[in-house]
N, C-alpha and C positions, 0 to 999 in steps of 0.2 A: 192922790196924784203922786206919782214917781217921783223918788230926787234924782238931782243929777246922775249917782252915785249908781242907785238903779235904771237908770237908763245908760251906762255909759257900761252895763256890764250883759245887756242885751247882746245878742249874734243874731244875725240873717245870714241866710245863704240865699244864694241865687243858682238855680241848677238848668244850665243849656244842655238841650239832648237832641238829634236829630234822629227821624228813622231814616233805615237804608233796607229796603227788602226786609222787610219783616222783624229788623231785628235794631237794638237800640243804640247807638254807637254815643257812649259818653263824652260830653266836649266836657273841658276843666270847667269845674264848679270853683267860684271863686268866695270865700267865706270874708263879707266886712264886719269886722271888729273895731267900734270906737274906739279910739286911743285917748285924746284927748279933747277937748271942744273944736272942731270944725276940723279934726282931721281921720283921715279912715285907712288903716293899716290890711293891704289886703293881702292872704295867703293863698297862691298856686296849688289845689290839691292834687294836679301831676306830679309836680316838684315834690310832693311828697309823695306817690306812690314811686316813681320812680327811685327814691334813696330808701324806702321799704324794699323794693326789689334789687339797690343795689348792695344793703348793708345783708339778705338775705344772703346771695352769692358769695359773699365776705366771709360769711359765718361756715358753712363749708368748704373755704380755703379755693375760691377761684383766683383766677388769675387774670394780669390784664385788662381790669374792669372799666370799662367805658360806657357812656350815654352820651347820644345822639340825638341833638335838638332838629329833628324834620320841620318843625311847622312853616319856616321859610323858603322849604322848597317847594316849590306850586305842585311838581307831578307826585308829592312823597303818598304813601297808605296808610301814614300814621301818622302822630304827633313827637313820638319819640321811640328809638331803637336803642335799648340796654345790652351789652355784649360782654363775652366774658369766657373762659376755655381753662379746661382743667386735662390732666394727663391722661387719666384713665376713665373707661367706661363706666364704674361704681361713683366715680366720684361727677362726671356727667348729671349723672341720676341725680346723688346726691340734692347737686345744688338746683338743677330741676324741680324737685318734690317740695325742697325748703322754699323755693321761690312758688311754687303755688301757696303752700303752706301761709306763708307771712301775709301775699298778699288775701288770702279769705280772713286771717285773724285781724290783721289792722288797718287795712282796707276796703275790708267787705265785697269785696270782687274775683270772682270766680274767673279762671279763665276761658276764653270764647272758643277757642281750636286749641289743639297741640300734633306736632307733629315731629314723627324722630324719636321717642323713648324706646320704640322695639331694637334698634341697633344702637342708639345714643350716640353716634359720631358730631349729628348736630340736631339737636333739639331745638325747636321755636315753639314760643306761648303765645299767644294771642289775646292781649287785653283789650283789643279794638282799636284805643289812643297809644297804647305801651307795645312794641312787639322785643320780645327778649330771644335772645340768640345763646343759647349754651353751647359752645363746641368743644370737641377734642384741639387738641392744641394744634397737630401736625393739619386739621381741615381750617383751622381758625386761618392760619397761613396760608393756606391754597386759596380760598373765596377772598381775600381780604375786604371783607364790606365798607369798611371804612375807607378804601380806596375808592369804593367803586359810590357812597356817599360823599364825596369828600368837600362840599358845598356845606353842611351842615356843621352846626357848631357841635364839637368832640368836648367832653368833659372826662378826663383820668379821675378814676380813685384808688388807694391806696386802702393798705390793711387796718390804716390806723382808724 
């Protein structure tokens, strides 16, 4: 029989997934970890893809880096929009490639579309729950999406 000790260092995961036309769309998988006797610590594994994809941005010097909690808005296509603009087309790319990049290494999630790296003024990824927004600086300003969401809760990050 198990002691407390080993039962209190068990993990379950519980994993929701809907099909949509043939293909799988990931709802957050929420992971309960015992804490202590009768209580259950649970972790958001969007919250964490999301800050993989926002600390990837980070690491190639984007700018203005924001996430966009959709799930409150009834008409939204995702669960969250990550956003973020650097000045030059290399550097576009850049944070592009590392944001796929990070998320296959610590996420294990490919992305589902891309669209925009042949001219890179605004590139979008497509995680199915996560859609990421890379743009040129001067188009970041023209679209303002965050305008045009602006019901959605906005989260800033910074370099640090």
């Amino acid at each position: 029989m198990a002691t407390k000790k080993e039962t209190a260092a068990v993990k379950k995961t519980a994993v929701k997934s809907t099909e949509k036309k043939g293909t799988t769309r990931k709802k957050a998988v929420k992971e309960i970890v015992p804490q202590e006797e009768n209580t259950i610590k649970i972790i958001d594994t969007d919250a964490f893809e999301v800050r993989t994809i926002v600390e990837a941005m980070l690491d190639k010097k984007a700018k203005n880096v924001c996430s966009m909690d959709l799930r409150e808005i009834g008409t939204s296509i995702c669960d969250y929009f990550v956003i973020c603009n650097a000045d030059s087309t290399p550097n576009v790319i850049a944070i592009a490639d590392n944001v796929e990049e990070e998320m296959i290494v610590k996420c294990n999630r490919k992305v589902m579309r891309m669209q925009g790296k042949e001219n890179a003024f605004w590139i979008i990824l497509d995680f199915s729950n996560i859609v990421v927004h890379i743009f040129q600086t001067e188009y970041r300003e023209f679209y303002r999406l965050e305008d045009l969401w602006a019901d959605a809760k906005i989260t800033k990050y910074d370099e640090e």
